[in-house]
C-alpha positions as CSV (number, residue, x, y, z in Angstrom):
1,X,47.6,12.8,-24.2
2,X,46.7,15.2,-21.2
3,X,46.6,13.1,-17.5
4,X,45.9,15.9,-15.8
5,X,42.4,15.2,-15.1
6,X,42.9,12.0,-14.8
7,X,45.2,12.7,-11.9
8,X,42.4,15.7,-10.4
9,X,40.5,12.4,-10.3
10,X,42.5,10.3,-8.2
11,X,42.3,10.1,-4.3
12,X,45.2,12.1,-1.9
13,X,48.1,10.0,-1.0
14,X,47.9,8.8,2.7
15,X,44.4,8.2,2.4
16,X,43.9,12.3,3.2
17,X,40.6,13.6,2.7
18,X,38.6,10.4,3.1
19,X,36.2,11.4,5.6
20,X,34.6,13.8,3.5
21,X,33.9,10.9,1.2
22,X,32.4,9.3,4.4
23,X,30.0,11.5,5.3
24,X,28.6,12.3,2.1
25,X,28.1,8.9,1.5
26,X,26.2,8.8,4.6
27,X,24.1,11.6,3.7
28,X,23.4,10.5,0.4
29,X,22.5,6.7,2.1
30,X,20.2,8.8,4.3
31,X,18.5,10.6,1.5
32,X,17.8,7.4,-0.3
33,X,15.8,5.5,2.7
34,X,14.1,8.9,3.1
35,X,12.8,8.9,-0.2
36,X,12.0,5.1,-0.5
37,X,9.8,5.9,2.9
38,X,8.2,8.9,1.5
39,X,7.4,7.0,-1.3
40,X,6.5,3.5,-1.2
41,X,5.9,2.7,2.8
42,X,4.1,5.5,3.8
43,X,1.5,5.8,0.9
44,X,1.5,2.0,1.3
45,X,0.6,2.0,5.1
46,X,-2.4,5.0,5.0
47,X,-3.9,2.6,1.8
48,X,-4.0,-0.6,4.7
49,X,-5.1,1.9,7.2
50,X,-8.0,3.1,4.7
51,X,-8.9,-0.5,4.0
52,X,-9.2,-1.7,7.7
53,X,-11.2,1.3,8.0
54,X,-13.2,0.4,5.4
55,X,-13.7,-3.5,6.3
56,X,-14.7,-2.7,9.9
57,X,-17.2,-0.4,8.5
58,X,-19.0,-3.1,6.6
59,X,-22.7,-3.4,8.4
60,X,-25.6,-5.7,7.6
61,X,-27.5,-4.9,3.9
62,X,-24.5,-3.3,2.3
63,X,-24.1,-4.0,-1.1
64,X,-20.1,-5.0,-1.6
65,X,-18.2,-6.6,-4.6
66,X,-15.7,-9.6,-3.6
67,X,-12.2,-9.4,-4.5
68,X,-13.4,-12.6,-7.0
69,X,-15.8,-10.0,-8.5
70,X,-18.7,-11.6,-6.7
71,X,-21.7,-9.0,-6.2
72,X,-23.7,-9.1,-3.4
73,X,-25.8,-7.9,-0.3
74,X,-24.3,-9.0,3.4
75,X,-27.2,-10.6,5.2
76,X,-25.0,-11.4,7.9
77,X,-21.6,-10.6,10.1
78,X,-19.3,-12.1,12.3
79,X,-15.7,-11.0,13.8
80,X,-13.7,-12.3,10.8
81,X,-16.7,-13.9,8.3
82,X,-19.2,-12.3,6.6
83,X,-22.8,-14.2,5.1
84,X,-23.1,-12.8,1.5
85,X,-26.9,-13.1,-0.3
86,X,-25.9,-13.2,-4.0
87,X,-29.7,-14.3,-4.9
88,X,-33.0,-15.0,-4.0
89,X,-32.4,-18.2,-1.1
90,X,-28.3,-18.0,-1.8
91,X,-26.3,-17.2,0.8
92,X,-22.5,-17.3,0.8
93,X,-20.0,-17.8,3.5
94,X,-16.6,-15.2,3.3
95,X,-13.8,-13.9,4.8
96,X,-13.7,-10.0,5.5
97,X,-10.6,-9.7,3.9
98,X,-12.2,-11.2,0.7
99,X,-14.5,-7.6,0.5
100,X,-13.0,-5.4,-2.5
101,X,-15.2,-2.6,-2.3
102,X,-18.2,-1.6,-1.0
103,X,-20.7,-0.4,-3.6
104,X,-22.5,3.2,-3.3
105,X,-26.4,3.5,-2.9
106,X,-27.7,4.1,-6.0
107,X,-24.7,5.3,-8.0
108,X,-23.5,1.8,-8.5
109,X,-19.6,3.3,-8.3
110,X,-17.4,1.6,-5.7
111,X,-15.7,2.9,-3.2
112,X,-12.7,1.0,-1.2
113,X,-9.1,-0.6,-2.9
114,X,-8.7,1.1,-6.3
């Protein structure tokens, strides 16, 4: 049997070299909370930035859909609640935050969370 890699593999007596170790373990700690921002918080804060956008552009006779799946027209708004007409003499009562997506003139496609 051949230890000669096996030695190659070992660390330098007297603890020699170890600050190379260091900083590459810094770098590569570095790189991994670059990627995991790039990735997952900073699509994940433009898609709540699009949303409030979205919610505070709400106005009366817009046709929304819930995030229940409730269709409907707002026949009235306040700072955080919203009066939803869902049919002829029913009105509903909701939180902005319940609004999934508003609902295009015409085209009946959605726009908003997808």
């Amino acid at each position: 049997m051949n230890l000669s890699p096996i030695l190659a593999m070992a660390p330098p007596p007297n603890g020699g070299g170890g600050d190379g170790g260091l900083m590459s373990t810094l770098i590569m700690f570095a790189l991994i909370i670059g990627i995991f921002y790039f990735m997952i918080l900073r699509p994940q804060q433009k898609r709540q930035k699009d949303r409030q956008k979205m919610l505070e552009a709400i106005k009366k006779g817009d046709k929304i859909v819930t995030s229940g799946g409730l269709h409907g027209t707002i026949a009235g708004i306040d700072e955080k609640t919203l009066l939803l007409q869902v049919a002829d003499n029913v009105k509903m009562k909701f939180e902005r935050s319940a609004v999934g997506a508003i609902v295009k003139e015409g085209e009946g496609e959605t726009k908003g969370e997808k």
